[in-house]
C-alpha positions in Angstrom: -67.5 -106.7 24.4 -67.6 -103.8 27.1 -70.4 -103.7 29.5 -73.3 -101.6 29.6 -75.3 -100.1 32.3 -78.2 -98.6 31.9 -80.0 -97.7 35.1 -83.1 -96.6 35.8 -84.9 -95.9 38.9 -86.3 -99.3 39.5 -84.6 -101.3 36.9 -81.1 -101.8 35.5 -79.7 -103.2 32.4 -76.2 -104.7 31.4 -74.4 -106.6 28.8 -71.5 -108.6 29.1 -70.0 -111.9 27.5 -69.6 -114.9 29.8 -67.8 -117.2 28.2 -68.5 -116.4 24.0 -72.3 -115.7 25.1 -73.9 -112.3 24.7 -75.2 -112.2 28.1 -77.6 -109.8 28.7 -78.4 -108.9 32.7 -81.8 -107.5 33.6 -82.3 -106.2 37.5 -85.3 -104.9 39.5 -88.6 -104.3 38.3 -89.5 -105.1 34.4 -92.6 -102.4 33.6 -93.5 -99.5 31.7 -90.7 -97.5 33.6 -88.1 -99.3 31.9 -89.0 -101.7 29.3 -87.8 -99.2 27.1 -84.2 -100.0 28.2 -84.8 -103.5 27.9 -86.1 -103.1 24.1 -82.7 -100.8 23.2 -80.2 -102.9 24.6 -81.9 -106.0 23.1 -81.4 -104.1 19.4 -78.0 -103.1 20.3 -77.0 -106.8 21.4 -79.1 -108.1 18.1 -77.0 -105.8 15.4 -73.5 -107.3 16.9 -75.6 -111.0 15.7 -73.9 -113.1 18.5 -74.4 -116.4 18.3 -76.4 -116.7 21.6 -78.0 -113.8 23.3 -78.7 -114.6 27.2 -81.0 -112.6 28.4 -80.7 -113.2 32.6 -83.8 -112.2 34.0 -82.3 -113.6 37.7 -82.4 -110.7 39.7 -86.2 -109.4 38.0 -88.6 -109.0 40.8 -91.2 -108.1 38.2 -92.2 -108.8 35.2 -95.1 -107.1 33.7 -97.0 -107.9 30.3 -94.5 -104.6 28.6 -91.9 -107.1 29.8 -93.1 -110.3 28.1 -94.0 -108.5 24.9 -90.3 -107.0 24.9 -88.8 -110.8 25.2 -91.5 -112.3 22.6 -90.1 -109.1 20.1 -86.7 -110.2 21.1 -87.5 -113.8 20.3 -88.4 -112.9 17.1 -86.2 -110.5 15.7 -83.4 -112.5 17.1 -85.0 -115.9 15.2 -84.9 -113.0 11.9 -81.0 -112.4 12.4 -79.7 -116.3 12.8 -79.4 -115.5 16.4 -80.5 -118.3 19.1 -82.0 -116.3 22.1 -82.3 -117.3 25.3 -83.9 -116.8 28.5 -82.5 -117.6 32.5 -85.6 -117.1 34.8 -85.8 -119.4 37.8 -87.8 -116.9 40.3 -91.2 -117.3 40.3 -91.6 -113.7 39.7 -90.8 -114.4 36.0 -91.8 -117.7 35.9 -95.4 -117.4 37.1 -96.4 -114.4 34.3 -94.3 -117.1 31.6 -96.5 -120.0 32.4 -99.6 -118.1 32.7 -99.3 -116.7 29.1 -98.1 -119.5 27.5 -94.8 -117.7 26.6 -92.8 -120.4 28.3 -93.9 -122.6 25.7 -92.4 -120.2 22.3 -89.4 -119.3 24.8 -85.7 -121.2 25.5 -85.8 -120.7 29.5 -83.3 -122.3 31.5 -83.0 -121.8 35.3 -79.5 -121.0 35.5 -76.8 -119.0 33.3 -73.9 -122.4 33.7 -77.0 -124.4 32.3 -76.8 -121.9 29.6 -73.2 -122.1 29.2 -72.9 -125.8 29.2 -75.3 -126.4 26.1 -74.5 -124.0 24.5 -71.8 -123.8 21.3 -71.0 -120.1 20.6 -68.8 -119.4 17.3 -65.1 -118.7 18.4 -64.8 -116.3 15.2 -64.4 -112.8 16.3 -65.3 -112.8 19.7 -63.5 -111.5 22.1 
């Protein structure tokens, strides 16, 4: 899988596979500005159907309610396709807006990407 990077003024987006996971790598500011980004790169990742798809929200210093509506959709459409999706969030910048609207709760969130790594099984067919 090649990497993608979609920048934005206060917000970038890239994909990349660590270690047979579609890892998907959100930085800066999560808002109406560039939710957008998030929302196509989430699609693009979701036609390939991975087995896993990571989105790393890490390096998000916020996350705004276009934000958690963009990772609920992605919850969804990912649950549609077979795909297991999964959230990394351990800043309290995500994690706050998570717990306040429940979204923790209908959400996979682990705090680090090698937690991530070491539960999850990825298929081994056709990855590269």
């Amino acid at each position: 899988m090649s990497d993608r990077h979609w920048p934005s003024e206060d917000l970038a987006v890239e994909t990349s596979e660590v270690r047979g996971l579609a890892v998907t790598r959100v930085i800066g500011e999560v808002d109406l500005a560039g939710v957008d980004l998030i929302r196509a790169e989430l699609d693009a990742q979701l036609e390939r159907r991975p087995p896993v798809l990571v989105v790393e929200l890490s390096e998000v210093t916020v996350l705004g309610s276009l934000g958690i509506a963009a990772l609920i959709d992605g919850h969804y459409r990912a649950q549609a396709a077979g795909v297991e999706f999964v959230v990394v969030a351990s800043h309290r910048s995500v994690i706050r807006p998570l717990q306040l609207t429940e979204v923790d709760r209908l959400l996979t969130v682990f705090p680090t990407l090698d937690d991530v790594v070491a539960t999850s099984r990825p298929s081994t067919t056709g990855q590269n």
